[in-house]
DSSP file (Angstrom, degrees, kcal/mol; ACC not computed):
  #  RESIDUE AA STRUCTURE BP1 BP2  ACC     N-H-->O    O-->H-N    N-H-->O    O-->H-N    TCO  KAPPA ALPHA  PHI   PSI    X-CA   Y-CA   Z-CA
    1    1 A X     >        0   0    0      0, 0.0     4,-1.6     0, 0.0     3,-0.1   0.000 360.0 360.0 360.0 -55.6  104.7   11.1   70.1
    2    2 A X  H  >  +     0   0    0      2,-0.3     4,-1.7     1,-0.2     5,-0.1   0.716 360.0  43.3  18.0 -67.7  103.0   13.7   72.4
    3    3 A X  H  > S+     0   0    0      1,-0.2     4,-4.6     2,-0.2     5,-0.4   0.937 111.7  52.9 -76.4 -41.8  101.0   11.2   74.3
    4    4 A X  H  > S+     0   0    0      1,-0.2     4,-3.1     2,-0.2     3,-0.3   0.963 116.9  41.8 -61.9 -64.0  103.9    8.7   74.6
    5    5 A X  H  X S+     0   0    0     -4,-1.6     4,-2.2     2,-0.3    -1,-0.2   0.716 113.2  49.8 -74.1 -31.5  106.1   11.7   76.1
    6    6 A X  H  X S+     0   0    0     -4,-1.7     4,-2.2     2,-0.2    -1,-0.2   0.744 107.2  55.0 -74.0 -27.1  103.4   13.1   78.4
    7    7 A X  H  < S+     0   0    0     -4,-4.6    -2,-0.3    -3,-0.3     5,-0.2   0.936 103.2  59.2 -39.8 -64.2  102.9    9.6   79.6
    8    8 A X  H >X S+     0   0    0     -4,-3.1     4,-2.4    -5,-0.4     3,-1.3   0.971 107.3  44.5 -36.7 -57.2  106.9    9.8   80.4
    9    9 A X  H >X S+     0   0    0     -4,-2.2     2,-2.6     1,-0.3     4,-1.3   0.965 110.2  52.3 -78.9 -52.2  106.4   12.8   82.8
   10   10 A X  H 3< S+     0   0    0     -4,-2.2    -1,-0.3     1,-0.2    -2,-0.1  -0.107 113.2  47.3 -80.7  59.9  103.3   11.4   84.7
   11   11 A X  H <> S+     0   0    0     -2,-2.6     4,-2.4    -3,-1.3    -1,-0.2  -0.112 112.2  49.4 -26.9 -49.2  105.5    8.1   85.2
   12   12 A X  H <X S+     0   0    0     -4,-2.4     4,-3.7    -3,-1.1     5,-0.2   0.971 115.4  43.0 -61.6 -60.9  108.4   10.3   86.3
   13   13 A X  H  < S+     0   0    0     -4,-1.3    -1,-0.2     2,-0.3    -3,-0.1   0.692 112.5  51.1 -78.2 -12.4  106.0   12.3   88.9
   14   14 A X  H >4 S+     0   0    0     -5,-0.4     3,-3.2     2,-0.1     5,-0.2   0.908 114.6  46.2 -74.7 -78.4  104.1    9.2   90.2
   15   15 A X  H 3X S+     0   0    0     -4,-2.4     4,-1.5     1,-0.3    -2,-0.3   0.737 112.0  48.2 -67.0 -21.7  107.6    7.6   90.9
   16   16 A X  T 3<>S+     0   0    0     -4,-3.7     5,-0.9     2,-0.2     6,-0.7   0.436 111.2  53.1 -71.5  11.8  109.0   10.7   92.5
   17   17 A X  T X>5S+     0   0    0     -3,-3.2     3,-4.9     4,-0.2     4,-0.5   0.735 109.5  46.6 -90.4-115.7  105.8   10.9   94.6
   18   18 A X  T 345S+     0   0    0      1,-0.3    -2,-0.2     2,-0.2    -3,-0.1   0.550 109.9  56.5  19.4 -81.9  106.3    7.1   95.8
   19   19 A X  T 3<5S-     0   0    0     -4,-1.5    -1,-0.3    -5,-0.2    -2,-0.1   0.809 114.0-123.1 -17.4 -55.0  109.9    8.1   96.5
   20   20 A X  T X45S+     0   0    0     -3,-4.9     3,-1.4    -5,-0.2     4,-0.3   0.503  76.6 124.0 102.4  10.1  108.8   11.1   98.9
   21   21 A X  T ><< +     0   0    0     -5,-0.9     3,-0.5    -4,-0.5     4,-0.3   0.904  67.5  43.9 -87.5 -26.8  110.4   13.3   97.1
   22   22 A X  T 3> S+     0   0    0     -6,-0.7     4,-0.7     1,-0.2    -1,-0.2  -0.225  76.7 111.3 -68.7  16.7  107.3   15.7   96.4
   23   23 A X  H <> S+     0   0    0     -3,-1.4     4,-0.8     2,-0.2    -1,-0.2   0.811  77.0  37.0 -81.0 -25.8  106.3   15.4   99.5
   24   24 A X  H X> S+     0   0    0     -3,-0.5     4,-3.2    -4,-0.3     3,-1.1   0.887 120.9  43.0 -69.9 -67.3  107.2   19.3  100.5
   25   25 A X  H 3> S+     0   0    0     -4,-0.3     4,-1.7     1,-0.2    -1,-0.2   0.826 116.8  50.9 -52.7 -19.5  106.2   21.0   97.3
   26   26 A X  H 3X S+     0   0    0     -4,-0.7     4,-5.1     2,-0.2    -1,-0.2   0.796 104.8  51.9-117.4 -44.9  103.2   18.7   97.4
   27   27 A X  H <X S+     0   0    0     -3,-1.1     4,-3.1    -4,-0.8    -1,-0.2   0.861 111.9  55.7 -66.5 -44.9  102.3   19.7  101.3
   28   28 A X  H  X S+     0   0    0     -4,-3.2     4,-0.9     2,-0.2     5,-0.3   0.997 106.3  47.4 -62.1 -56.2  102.5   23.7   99.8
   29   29 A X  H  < S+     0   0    0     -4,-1.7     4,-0.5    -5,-0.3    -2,-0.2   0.920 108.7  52.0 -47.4 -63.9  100.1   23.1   97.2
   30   30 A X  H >X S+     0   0    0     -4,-5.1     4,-2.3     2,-0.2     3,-2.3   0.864 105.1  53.5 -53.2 -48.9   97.8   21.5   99.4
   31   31 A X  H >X S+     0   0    0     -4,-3.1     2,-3.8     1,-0.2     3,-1.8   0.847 109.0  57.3 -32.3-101.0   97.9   24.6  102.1
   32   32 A X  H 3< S+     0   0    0     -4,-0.9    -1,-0.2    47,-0.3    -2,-0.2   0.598 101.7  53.7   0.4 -30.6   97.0   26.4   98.8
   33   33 A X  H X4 S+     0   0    0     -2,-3.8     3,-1.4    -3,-2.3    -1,-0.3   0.924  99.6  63.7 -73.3 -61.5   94.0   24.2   98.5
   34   34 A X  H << S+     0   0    0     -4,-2.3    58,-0.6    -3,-1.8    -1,-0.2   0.656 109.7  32.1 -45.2 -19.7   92.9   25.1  101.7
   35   35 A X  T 3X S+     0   0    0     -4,-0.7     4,-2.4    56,-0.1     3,-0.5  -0.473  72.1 149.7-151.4  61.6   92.3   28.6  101.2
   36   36 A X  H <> S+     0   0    0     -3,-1.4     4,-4.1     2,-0.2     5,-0.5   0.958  74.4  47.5 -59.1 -83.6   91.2   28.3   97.3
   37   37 A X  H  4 S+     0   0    0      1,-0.2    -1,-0.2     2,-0.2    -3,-0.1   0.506 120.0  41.4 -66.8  12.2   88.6   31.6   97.6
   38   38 A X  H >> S+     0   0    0     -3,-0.5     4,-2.2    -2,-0.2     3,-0.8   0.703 113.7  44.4-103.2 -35.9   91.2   33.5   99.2
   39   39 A X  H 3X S+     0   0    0     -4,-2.4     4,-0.9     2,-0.2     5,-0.5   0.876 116.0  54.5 -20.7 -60.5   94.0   32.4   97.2
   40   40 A X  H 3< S+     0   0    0     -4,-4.1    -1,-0.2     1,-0.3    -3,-0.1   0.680 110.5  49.5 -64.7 -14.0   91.3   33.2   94.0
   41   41 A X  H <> S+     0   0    0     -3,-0.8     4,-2.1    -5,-0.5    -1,-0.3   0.794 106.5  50.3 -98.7 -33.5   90.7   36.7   95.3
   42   42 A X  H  X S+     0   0    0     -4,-2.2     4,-0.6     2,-0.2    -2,-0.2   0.658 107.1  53.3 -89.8   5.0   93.9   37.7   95.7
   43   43 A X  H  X S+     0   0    0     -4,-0.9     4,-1.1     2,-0.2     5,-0.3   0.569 107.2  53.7 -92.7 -38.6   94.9   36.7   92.4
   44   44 A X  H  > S+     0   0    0     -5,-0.5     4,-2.4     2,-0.2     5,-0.3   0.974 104.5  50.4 -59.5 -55.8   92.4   38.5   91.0
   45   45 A X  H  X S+     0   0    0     -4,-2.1     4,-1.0     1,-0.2    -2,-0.2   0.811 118.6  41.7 -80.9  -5.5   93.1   41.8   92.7
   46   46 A X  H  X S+     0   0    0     -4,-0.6     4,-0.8     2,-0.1     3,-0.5   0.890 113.1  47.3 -98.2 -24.3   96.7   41.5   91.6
   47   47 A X  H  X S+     0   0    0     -4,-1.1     4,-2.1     1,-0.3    -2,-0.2   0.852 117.9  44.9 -52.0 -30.5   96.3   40.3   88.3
   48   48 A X  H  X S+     0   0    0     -4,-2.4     4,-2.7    -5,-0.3    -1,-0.3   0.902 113.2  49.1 -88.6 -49.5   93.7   43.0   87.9
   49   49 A X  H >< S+     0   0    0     -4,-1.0     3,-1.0    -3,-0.5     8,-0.3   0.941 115.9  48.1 -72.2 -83.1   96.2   46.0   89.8
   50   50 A X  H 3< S+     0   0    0     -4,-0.8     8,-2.2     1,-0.3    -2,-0.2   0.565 126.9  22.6 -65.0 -48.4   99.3   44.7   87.2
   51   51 A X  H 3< S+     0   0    0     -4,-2.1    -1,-0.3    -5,-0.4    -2,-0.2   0.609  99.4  82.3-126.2  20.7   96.9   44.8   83.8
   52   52 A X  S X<>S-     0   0    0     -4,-2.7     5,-1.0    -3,-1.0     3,-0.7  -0.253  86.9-112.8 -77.8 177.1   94.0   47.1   84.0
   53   53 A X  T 3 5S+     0   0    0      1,-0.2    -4,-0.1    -2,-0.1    -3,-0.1   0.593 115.0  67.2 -92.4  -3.5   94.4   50.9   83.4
   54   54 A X  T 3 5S+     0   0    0     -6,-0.2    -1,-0.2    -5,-0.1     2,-0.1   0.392 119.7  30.5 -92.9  11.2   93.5   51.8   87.6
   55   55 A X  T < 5S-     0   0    0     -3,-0.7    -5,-0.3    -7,-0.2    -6,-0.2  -0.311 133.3 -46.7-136.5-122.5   96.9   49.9   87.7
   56   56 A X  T   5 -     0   0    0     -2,-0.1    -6,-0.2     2,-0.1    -5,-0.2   0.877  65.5-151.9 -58.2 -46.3   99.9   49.3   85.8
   57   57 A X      < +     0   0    0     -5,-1.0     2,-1.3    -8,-0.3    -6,-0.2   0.580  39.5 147.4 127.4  45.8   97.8   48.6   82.5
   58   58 A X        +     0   0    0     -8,-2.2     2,-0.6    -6,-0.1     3,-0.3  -0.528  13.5 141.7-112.6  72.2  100.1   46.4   80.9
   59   59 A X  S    S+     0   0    0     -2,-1.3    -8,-0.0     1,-0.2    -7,-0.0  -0.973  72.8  13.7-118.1 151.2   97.8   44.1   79.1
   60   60 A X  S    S+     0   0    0     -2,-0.6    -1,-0.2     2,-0.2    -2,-0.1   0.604 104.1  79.9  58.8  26.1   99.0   43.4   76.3
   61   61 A X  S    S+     0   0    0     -3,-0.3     2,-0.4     2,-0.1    -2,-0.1  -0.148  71.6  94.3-150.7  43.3  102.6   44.3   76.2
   62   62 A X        -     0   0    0      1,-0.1    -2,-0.2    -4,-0.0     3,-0.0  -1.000  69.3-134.2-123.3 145.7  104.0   41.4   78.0
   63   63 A X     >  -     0   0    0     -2,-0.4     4,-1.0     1,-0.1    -1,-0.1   0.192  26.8 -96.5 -71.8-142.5  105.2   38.7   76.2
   64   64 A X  H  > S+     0   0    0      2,-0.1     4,-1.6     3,-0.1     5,-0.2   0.834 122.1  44.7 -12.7 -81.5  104.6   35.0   76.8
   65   65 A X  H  > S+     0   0    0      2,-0.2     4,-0.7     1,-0.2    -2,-0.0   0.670 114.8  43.0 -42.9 -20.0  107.7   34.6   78.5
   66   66 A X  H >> S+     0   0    0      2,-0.2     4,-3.6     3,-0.1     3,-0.9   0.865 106.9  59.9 -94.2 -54.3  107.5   37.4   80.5
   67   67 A X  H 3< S+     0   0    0     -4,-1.0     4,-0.3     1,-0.2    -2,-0.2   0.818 114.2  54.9 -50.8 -17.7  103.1   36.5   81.4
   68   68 A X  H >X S+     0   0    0     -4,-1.6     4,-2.0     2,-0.2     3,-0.6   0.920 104.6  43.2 -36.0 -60.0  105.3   33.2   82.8
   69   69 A X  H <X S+     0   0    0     -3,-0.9     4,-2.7    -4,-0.7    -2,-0.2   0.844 112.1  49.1 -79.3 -49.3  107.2   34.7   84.6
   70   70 A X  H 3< S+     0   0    0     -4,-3.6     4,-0.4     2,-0.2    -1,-0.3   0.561 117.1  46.8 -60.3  -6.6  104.2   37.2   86.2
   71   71 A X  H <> S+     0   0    0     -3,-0.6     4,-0.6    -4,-0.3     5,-0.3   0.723 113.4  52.4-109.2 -38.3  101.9   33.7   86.9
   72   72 A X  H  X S+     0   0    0     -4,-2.0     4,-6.2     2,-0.2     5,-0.2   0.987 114.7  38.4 -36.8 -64.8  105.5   32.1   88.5
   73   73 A X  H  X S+     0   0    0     -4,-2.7     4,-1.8     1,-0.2     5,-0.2   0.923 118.3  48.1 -56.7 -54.7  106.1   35.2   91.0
   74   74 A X  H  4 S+     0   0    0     -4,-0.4     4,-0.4     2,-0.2    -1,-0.2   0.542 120.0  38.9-117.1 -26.8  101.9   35.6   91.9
   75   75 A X  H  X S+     0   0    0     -4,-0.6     4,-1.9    -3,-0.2     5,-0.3   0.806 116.8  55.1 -93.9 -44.9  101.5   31.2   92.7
   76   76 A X  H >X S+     0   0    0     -4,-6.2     3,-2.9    -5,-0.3     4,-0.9   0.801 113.7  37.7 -53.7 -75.3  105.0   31.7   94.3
   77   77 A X  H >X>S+     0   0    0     -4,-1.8     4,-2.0     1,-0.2     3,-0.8   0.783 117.2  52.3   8.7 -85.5  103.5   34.5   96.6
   78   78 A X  H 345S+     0   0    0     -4,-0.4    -1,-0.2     1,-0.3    -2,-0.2   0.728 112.6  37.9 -52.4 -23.7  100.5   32.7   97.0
   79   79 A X  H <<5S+     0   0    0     -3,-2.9   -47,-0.3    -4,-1.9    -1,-0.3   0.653 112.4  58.8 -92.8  -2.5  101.9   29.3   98.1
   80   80 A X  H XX5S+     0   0    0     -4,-0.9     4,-1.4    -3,-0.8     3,-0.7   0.988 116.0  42.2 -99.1 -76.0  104.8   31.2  100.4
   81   81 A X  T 3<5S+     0   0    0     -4,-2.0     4,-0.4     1,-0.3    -3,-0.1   0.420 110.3  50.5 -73.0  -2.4  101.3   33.0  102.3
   82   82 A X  T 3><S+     0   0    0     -5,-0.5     4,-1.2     2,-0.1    -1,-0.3   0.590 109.2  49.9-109.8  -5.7   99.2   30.2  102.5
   83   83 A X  H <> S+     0   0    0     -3,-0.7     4,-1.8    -4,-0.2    -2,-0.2   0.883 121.8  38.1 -63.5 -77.7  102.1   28.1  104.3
   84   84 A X  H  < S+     0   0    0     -4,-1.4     4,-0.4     1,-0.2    -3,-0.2   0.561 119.9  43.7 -57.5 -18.6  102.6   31.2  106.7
   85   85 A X  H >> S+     0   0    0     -4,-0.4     3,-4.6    -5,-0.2     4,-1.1   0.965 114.1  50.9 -48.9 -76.9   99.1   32.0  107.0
   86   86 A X  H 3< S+     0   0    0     -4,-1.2    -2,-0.2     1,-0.3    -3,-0.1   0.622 101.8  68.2  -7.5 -52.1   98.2   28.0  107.4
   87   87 A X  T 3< S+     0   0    0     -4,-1.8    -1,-0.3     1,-0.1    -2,-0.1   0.870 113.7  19.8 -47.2 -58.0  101.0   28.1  110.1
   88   88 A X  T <4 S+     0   0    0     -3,-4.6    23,-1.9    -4,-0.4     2,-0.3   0.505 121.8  44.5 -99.9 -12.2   98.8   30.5  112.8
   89   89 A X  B  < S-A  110   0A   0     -4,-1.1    21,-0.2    21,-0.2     3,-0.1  -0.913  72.3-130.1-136.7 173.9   95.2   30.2  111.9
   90   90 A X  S    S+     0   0    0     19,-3.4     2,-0.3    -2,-0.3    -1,-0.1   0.621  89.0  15.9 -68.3 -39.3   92.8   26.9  110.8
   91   91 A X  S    S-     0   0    0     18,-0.5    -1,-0.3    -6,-0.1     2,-0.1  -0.989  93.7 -89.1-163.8 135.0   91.1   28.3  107.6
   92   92 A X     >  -     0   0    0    -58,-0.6     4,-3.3    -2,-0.3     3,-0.3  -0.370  47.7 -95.7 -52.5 138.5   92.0   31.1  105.3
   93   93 A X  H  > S+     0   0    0      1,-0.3     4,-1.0     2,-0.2     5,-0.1   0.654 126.5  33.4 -26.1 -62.2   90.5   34.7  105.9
   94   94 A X  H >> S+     0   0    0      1,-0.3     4,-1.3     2,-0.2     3,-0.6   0.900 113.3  58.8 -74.0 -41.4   87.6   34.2  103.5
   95   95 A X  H 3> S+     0   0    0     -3,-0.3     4,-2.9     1,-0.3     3,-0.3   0.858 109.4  50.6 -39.4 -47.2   87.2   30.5  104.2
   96   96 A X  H 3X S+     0   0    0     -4,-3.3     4,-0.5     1,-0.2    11,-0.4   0.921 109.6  43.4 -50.3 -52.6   86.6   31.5  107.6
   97   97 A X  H << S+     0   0    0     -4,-1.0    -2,-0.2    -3,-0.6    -1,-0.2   0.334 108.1  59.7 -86.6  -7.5   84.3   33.8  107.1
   98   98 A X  H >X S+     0   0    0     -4,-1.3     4,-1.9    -3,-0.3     3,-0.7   0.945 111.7  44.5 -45.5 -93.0   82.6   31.6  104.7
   99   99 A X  H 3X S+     0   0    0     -4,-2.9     4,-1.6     2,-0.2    -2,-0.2   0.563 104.4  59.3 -29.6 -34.5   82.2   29.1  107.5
  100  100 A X  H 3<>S+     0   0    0     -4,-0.5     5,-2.1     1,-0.2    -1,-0.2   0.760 111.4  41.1 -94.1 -13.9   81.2   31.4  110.0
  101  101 A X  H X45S+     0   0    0     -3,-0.7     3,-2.1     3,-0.2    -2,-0.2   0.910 111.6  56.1 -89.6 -41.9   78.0   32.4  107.9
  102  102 A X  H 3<5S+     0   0    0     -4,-1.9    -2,-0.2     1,-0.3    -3,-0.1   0.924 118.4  31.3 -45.2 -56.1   77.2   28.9  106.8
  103  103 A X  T 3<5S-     0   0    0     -4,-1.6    -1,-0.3     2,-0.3    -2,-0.1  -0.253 103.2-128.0-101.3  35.0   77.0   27.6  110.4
  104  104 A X  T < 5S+     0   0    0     -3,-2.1     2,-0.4     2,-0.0    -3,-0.2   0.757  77.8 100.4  44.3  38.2   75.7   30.9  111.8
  105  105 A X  S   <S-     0   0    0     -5,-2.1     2,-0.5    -6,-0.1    -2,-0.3  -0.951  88.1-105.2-160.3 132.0   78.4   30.8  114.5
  106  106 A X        -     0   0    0     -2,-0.4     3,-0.1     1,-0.1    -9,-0.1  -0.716  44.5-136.6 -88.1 118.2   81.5   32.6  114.5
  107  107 A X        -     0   0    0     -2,-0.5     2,-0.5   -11,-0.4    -1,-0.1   0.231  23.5-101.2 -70.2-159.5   84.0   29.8  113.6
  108  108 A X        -     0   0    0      1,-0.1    -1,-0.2     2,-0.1   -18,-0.1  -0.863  36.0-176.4 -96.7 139.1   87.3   29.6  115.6
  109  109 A X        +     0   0    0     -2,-0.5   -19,-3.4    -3,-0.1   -18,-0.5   0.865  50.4  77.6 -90.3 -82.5   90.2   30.9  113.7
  110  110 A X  B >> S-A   89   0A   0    -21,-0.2     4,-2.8   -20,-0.1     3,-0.7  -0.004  71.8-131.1 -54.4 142.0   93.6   30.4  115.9
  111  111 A X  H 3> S+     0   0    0    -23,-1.9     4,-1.8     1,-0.2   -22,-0.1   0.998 110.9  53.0 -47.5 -67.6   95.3   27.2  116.1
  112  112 A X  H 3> S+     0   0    0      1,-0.3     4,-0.8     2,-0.2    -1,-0.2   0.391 105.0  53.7 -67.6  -4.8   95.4   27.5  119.6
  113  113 A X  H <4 S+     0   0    0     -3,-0.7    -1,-0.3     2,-0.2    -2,-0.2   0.607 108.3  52.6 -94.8 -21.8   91.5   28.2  120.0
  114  114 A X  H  < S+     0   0    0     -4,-2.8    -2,-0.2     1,-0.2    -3,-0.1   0.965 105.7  54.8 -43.3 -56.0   90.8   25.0  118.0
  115  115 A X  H  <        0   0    0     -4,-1.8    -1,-0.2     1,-0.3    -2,-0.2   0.805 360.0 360.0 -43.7 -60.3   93.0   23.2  120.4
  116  116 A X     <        0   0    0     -4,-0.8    -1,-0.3    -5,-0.1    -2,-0.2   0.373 360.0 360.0 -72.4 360.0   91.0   24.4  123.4
């Protein structure tokens, strides 16, 4: 019954894809993509701040519902700053800085130096 119902939603989310309707949330994700190792680093240092003891230390006294609700707030975050990052510069902080050691060249950042 399982398979038959998880079949259902990826029927549902291919045709609301098709549709266009998943075309925003879809567009967020992908910015998100784009800056994966910065994204992965700052989820680390809050996850880390929020349930080690050098920060709040609350591992282990949230529930399920609640660890939901703390991985909900910390992706919203994270796709809300890699739209608005995404917005002024090319390639996320690290990604950048990634790049600029791979190719030995200090990459271009700004939109507006790509452009030129």
């Amino acid at each position: 019954m399982r398979g038959i119902v998880g079949l259902g939603w990826a029927a549902a989310l291919i045709l609301l894809h098709r549709a266009g309707v998943l075309r925003f949330p879809l567009a967020r994700l992908a910015d998100a993509g784009r800056m994966a190792f910065s994204n992965y680093l700052l989820q680390t240092v809050c996850c880390t701040l929020l349930f080690f003891g050098h920060g709040f230390g609350l591992y282990g006294s949230l529930s399920r519902a609640q660890l939901m609700g703390v991985w909900a707030a910390v992706s919203a975050v994270q796709l809300l700053a890699s739209w608005v990052w995404l917005h002024w510069f090319r390639f996320g902080p690290l990604e950048w800085a990634w790049r600029s050691l791979v190719w030995w060249k200090v990459q271009p950042l700004r939109r507006e130096a790509a452009a030129a």
